[in-house]
KEKE-708704 format. One record per residue (C-alpha): x, y, z. Coordinates in Angstrom, 2 decimals, m for minus. Layout:
BEGIN
<<X Y Z>>
...
END
This chain:
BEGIN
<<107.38 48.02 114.36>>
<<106.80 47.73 118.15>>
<<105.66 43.65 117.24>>
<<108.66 43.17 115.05>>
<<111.09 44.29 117.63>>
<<108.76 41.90 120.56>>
<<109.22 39.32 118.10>>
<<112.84 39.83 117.54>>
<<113.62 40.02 121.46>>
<<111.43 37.19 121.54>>
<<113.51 35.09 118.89>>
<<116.57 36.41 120.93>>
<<115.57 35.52 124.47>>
<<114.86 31.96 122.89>>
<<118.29 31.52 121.78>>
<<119.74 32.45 124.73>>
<<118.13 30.42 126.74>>
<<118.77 27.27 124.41>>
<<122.48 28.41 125.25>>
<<121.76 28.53 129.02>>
<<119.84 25.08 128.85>>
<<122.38 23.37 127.29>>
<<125.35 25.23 127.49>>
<<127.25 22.04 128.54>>
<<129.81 19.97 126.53>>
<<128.10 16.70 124.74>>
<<129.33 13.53 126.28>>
<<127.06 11.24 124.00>>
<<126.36 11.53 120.00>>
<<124.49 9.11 118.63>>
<<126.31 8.83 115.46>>
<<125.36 9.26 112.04>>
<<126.02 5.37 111.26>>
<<125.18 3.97 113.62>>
<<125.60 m0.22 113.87>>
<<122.02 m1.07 115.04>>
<<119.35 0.98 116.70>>
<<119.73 0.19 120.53>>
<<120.52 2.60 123.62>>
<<122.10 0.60 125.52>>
<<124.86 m0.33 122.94>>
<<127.72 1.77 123.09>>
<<129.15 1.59 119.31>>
<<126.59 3.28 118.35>>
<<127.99 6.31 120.53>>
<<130.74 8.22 120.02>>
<<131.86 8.11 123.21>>
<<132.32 4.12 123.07>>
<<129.68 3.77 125.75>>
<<125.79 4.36 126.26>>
<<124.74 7.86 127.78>>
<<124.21 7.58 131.74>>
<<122.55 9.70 134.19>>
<<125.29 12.37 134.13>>
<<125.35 12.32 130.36>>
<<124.60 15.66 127.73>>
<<122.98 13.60 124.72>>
<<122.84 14.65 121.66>>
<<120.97 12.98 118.81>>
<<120.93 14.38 114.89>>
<<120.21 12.70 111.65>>
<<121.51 8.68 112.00>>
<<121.07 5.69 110.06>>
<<119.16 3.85 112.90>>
<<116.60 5.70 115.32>>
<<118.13 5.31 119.06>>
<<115.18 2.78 120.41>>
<<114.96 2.37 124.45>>
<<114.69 m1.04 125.89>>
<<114.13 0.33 129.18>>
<<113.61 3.25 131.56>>
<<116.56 6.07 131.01>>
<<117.44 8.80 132.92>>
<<120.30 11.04 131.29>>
<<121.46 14.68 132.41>>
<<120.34 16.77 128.89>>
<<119.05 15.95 125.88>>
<<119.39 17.69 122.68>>
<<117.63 16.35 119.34>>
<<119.16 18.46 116.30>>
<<117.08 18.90 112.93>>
<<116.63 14.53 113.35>>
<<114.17 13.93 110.93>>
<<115.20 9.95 111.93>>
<<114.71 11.09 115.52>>
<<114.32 8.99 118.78>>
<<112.18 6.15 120.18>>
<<110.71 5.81 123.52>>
<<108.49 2.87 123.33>>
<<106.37 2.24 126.34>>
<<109.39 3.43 128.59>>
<<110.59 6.42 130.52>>
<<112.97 9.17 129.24>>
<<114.24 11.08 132.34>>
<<116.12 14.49 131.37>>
<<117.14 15.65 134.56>>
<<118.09 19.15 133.51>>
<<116.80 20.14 130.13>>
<<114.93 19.01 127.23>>
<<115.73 20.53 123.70>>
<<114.57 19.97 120.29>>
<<114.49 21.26 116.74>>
<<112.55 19.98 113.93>>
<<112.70 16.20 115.09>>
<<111.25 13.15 115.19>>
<<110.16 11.75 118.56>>
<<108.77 8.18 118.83>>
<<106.31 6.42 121.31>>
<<104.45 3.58 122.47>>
<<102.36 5.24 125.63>>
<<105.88 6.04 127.24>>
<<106.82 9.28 128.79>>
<<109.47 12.17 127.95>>
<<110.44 13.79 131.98>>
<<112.16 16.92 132.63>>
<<112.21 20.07 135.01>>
<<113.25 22.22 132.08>>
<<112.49 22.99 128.28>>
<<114.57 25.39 127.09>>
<<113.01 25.25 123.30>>
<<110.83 22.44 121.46>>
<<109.99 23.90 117.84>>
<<108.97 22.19 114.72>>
<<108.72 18.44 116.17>>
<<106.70 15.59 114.50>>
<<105.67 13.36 117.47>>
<<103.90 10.23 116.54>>
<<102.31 7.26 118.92>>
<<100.86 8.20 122.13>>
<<102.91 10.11 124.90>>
<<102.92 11.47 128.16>>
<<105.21 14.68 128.18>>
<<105.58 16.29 131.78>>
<<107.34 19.23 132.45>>
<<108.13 21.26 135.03>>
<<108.99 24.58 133.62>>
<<109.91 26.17 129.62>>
<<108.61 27.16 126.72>>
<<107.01 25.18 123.75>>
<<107.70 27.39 121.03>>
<<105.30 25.86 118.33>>
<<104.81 24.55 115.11>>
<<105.01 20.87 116.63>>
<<102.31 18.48 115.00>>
<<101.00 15.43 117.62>>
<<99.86 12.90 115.71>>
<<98.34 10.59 118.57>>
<<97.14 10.89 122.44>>
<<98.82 13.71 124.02>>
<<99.03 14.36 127.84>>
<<100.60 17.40 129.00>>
<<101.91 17.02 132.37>>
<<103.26 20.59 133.90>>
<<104.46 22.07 137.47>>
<<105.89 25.68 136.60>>
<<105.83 28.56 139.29>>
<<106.72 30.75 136.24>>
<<104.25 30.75 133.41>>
<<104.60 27.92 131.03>>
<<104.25 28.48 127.49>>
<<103.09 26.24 124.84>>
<<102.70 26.98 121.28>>
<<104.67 30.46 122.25>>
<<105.52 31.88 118.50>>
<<103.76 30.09 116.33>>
<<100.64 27.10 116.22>>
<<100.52 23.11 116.92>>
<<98.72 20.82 115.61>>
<<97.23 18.29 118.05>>
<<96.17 15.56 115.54>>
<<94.61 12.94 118.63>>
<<92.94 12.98 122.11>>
<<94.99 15.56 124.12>>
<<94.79 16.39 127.43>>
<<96.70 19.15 129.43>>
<<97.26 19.18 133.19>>
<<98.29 22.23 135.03>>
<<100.17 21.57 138.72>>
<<101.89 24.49 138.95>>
<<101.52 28.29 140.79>>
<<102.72 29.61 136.97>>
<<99.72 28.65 134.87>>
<<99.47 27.40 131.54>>
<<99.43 30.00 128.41>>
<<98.12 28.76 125.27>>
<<99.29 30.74 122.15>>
<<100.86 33.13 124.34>>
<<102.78 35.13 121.79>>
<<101.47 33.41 118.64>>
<<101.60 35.19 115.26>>
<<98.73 36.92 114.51>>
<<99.18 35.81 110.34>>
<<98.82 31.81 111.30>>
<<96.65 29.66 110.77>>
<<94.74 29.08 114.40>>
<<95.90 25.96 116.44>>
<<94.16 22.89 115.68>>
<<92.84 20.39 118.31>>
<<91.17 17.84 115.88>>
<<89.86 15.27 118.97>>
<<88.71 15.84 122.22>>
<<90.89 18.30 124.59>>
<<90.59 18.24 128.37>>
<<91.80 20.95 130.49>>
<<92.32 20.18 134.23>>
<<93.85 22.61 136.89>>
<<95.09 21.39 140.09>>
<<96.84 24.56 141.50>>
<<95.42 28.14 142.32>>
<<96.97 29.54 139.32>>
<<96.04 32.26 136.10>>
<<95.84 30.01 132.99>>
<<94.71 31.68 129.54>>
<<94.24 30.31 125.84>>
<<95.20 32.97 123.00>>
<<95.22 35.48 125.55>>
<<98.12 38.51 123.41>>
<<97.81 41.38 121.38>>
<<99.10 39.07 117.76>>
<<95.59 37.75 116.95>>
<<96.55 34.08 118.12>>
<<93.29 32.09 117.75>>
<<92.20 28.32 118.68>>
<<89.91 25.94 116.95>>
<<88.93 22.81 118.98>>
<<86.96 20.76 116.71>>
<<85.94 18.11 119.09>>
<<84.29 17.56 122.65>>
<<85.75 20.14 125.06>>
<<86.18 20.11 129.14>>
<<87.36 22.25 131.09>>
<<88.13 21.87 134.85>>
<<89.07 23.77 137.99>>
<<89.54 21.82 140.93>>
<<90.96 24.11 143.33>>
<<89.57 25.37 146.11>>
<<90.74 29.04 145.33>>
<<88.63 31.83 143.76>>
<<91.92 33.19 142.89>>
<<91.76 30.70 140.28>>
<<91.77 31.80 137.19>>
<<90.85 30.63 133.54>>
<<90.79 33.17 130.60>>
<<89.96 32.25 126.84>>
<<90.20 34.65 124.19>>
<<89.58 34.05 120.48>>
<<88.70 30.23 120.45>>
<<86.03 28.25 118.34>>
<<83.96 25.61 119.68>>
<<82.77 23.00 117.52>>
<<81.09 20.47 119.40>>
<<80.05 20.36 122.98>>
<<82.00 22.39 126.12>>
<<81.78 20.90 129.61>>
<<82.88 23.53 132.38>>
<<83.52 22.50 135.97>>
<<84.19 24.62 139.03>>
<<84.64 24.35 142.25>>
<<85.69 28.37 143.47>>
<<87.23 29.47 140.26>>
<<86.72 31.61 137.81>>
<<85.80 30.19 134.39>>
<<85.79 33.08 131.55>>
<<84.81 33.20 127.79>>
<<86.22 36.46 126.63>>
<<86.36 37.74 123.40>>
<<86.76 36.56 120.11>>
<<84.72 33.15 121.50>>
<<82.33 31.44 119.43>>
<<80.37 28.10 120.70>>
<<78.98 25.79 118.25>>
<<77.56 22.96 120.38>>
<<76.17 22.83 123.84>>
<<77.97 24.45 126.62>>
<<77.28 22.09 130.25>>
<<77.55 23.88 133.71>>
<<79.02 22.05 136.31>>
<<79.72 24.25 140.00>>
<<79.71 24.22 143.13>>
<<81.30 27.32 143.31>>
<<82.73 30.23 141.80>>
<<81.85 31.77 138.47>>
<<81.63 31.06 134.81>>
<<81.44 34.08 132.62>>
<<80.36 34.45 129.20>>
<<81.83 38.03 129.31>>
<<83.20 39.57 125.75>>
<<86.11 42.13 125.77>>
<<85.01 45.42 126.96>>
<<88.20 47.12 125.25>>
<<87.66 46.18 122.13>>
<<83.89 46.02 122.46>>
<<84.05 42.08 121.02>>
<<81.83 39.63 122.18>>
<<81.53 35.94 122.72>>
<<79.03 34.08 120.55>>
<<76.19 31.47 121.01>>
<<75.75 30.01 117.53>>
<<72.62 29.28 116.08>>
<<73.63 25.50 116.54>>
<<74.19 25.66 120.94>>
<<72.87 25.91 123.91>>
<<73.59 26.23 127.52>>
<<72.38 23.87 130.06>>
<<73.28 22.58 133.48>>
<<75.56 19.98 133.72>>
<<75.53 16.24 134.52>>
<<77.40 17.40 137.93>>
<<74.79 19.92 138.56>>
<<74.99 23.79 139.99>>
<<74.67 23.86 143.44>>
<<76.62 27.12 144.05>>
<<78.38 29.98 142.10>>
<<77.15 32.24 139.70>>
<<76.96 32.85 135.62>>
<<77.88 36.11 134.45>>
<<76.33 37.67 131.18>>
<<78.27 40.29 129.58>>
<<79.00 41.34 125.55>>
<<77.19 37.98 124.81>>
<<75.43 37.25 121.93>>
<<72.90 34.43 121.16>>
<<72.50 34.40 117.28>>
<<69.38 31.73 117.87>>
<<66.40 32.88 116.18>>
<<64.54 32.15 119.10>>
<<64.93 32.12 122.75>>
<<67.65 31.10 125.51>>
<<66.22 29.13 127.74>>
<<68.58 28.61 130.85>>
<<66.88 25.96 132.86>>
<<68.05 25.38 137.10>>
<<67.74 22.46 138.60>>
<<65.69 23.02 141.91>>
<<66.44 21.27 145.32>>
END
């Protein structure tokens, strides 16, 4: 009851702030038959002329896809159930308010989607290679990246991604965190889904003394990362803070620290070899002492020192469990 009601409040806050984010009249439609497939013409708007930078776009199901020619910056943007969706190429979509979208398609070439705000991004197909950075929102879920994804964010609130339900991050993805608010991973996911899927290599960077955690709720959310993993803190902070709960490791997991704190909690199982890089702070392979679950070597890793070495800092050994027959062997480098 008490997670149908969260869920429910959830679902509610999520509307409501799609109304607050783009609560303001559409000045730009791109309409449904539209005469060709650029911008910058205006009959292919209902307003007669293409969307400028004070302009509330909106962009449903069309004919043509709307296909930049050129760096844009409009005032909102709001793709509607567009299954034709939008193109970006190689350029530079500038929102400067707020970014929504509902089950759409969204189109690049390498180019980038900007925006202080995302007020809701749910059930999106984005294909080609794209730089999304954000400043603040939520990322409901259930988006599927087919290509390169980078992840660009600067919240002082905490910024969620995959929030209700999983994505599915099909290429090379990396996410960079710039802001006080931290990044949440499968914050609020449902417990009942399938776990979210990173098929290719995933980077983590932080830049900003901030509290970042994967699957880190009380639904079950989990995480599979099926290829090489990194994961990097390069703040000067020990208030720093990385958490990862429930999360399978596949291949290889390269952790770097400067003063942070690095943290497997529980639910955590590591397939391949895990690399220490520090010259500071701690890494913890640490469990969940509430509900007395661990995180897991598997018979297949290891733990070693890193190609950046460990100079300083300190590993921390808690509900861990090393399900090798034989021995751990962890090996310092001496000066």
């Amino acid at each position: 009851m008490k997670r149908y009601l969260f869920s429910l409040l959830l679902s509610s806050f999520l509307w409501i702030l799609m109304g607050v984010c783009f609560g303001q009249t559409i000045t730009h439609h791109w309409k449904t038959t539209a005469n060709n497939s650029s911008w910058s013409d205006g009959s292919n708007w209902d307003a007669g002329t293409a969307p400028n930078s004070s302009s509330n776009v909106k962009i449903g199901v069309s004919n043509y896809v709307p296909t930049l020619s050129g760096n844009v910056t409009i005032n909102r943007l709001y793709l509607d159930y567009s299954s034709s969706g939008l193109s970006i190429g190689i350029y530079t979509l500038t929102v400067s308010q707020s970014v929504v979208s509902y089950y759409s398609l969204l189109s690049s070439s390498g180019g980038t989607l900007a925006s202080p705000q995302v007020g809701a991004f749910l059930g999106n197909t984005i294909q080609g290679n794209i730089t999304l950075a954000l400043d603040a929102g939520t990322m409901n879920g259930s988006n599927t990246f087919e290509d390169a994804l980078i992840l660009q964010v600067n919240s002082l609130g905490s910024f969620l991604v995959a929030a209700t339900s999983p994505d599915h991050y099909k290429g090379a993805t990396t996410f960079i965190n710039n802001g006080s608010g931290g990044l949440f991973l499968g914050a609020y996911a449902n417990s009942g889904s399938n776990p979210m899927r990173f098929d290719k290599a995933f980077s983590f960077i932080n830049s900003t003394s901030s509290t970042s955690h994967f699957a880190e709720n009380n639904n079950g959310a989990s995480v599979l990362f099926k290829g090489e993993v990194i994961l990097q803190d390069n703040t000067n902070d020990p208030n720093s803070i990385l958490r990862i709960w429930r999360s399978s490791f596949e291949q290889s997991v390269s952790l770097t620290t400067q003063a942070a704190s690095l943290e497997f909690k529980g639910g955590v199982s590591l397939a391949g070899q895990v690399y220490l890089n520090a010259t500071g702070g701690r890494i913890g392979f640490i469990g969940d002492v509430f509900s007395n679950t661990p995180t897991v070597l598997q018979t297949t890793g290891n733990i070693a020192i890193g190609s950046s070495g460990f100079s300083s800092g300190s590993v921390v050994f808690g509900r861990f469990v090393c399900e090798s027959s034989g021995d751990l062997t962890l090996q310092w480098a001496t000066a």
